[in-house]
N, C-alpha and C positions, 0 to 999 in steps of 0.2 A: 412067349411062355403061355402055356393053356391055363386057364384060370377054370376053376369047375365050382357050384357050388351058387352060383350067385342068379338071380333074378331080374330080367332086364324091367326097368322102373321107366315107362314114358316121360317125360316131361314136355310141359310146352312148348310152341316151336321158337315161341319168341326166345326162349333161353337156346336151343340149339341155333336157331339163328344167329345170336349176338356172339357166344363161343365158337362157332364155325364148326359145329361138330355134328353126329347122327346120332350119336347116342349120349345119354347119360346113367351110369350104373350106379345105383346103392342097391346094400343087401337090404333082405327083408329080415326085420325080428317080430314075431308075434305079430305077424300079420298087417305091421305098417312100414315104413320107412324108416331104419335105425338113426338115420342122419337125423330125422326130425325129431326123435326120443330126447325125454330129458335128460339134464345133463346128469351123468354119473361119473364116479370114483375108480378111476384105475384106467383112463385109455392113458394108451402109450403106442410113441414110434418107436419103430427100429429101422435103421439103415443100414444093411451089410452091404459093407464099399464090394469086395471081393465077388460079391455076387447080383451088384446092380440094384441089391431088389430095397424095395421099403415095405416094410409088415406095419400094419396098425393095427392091435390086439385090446380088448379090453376083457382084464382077468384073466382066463384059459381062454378067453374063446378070439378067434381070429377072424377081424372084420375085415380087412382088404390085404390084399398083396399086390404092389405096382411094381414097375421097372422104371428106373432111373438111370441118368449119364451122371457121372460124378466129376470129379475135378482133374485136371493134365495132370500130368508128373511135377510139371513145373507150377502147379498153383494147385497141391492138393485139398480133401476135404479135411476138415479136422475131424481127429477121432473126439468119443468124451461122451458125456451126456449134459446136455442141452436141457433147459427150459422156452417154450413157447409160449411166449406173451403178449403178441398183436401179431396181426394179421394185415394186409392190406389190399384190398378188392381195387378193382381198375387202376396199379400202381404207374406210374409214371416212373421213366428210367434216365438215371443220372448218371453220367459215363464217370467211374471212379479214379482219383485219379493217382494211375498207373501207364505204366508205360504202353501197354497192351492196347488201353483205350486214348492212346492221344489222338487220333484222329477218326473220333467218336461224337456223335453230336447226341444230345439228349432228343427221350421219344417223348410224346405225352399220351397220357392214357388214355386206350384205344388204337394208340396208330399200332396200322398190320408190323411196322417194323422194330416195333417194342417187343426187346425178345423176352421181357420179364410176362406178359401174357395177362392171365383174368386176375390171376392173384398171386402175392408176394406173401409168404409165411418166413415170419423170422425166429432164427434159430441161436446166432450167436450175432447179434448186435456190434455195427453196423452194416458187418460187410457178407454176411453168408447168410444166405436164407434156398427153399421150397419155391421154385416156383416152374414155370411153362415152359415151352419150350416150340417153336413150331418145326424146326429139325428132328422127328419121331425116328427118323433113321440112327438118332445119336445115339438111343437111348439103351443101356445094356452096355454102355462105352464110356470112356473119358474123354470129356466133351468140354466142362466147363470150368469157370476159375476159383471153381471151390464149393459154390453151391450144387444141393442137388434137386438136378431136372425134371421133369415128366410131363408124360402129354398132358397139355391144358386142361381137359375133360378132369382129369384123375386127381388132378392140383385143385380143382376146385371144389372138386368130394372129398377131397382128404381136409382142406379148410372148411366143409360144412361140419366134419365129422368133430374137429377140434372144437370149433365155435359153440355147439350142443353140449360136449364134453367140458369146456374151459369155460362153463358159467358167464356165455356170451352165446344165447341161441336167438335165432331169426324166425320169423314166421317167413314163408314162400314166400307172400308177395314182398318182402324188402329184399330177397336176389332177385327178383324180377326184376324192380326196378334198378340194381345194385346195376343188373346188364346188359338192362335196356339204355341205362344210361351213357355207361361205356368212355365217358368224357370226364367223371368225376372218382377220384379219390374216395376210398372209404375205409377210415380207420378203425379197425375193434381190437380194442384191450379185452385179453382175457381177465375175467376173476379168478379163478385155478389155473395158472399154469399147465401145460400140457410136456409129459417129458419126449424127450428126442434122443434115444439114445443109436449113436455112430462108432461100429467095431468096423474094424478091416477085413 
């Protein structure tokens, strides 16, 4: 999908380093980085299953548009609208237990083959959340067991954008270290909730 409209923003390399990526995108508002703007009243998701995509809008104005993989036949997403109320940076992944994952071993944060990636956004507590994905071919597809997917780069800007929004903002340098770390958990409860709202 062509995305128009948007502003490629440098960042450090030690942050594309640790994410594995070449770029990192936030728009621009008024001349600085909106991700890094205080936090205000009105951001909102949306996830049209039908059309893969995730919109993050605040008021009229429309900050990002991603592609996501959504959930099989057999483990859809749930429709509904959601509150977002933590977050969690270099999550560690616990094989749940379903049939799908009996012969699943737990990842820990950082390993390449943690398919939850830089960050875990929860949506409906405990079992569906936002997060990475390193299969980029998925994505546009039904790929997973309910959660929905996106390249890691795009997971991680859409958790800056909540975290600013959701009266839990960060200065640069605590993702820096958040990713240079890469071995350590980091939990942030929102103050505002942030809504998620999932149509078909």
């Amino acid at each position: 999908m062509m995305r128009l409209g948007y502003r490629v923003v440098i960042v450090p390399a030690l942050v594309l380093a640790t994410l594995g990526m070449t770029a990192f995108r936030a728009d621009r508002v008024d001349g600085q980085s909106a991700v890094a703007k205080r936090p205000a009243a009105g951001l909102k998701l949306t996830a049209v299953l039908s059309e893969h995509r995730l919109d993050v809008t605040r008021g009229d104005s429309l900050l990002g548009t991603y592609d996501i993989s959504i959930g099989k036949d057999e483990h859809p997403t749930p429709n509904g609208t959601f509150k977002i109320k933590k977050l969690i940076w270099n999550p560690r992944w616990v094989p749940p237990d379903a049939e799908w994952a009996k012969n699943k071993t737990a990842k820990a944060p950082g390993d390449k083959l943690n398919p939850m990636k830089v960050v875990k956004i929860f949506f409906k507590e405990p079992d569906y959340y936002i997060h990475g994905t390193a299969d980029l071919n998925s994505l546009g597809g039904r790929a997973s067991h309910g959660c929905l997917r996106m390249n890691p780069t795009e997971a991680a800007e859409v958790a800056r954008w909540i975290m600013a929004h959701g009266g839990a903002p960060r200065p640069e340098n605590w993702f820096l270290r958040v990713l240079h770390s890469r071995r350590e958990e980091k939990v942030v409860y929102l103050r505002t909730p942030v809504s998620l709202t999932i149509t078909k």
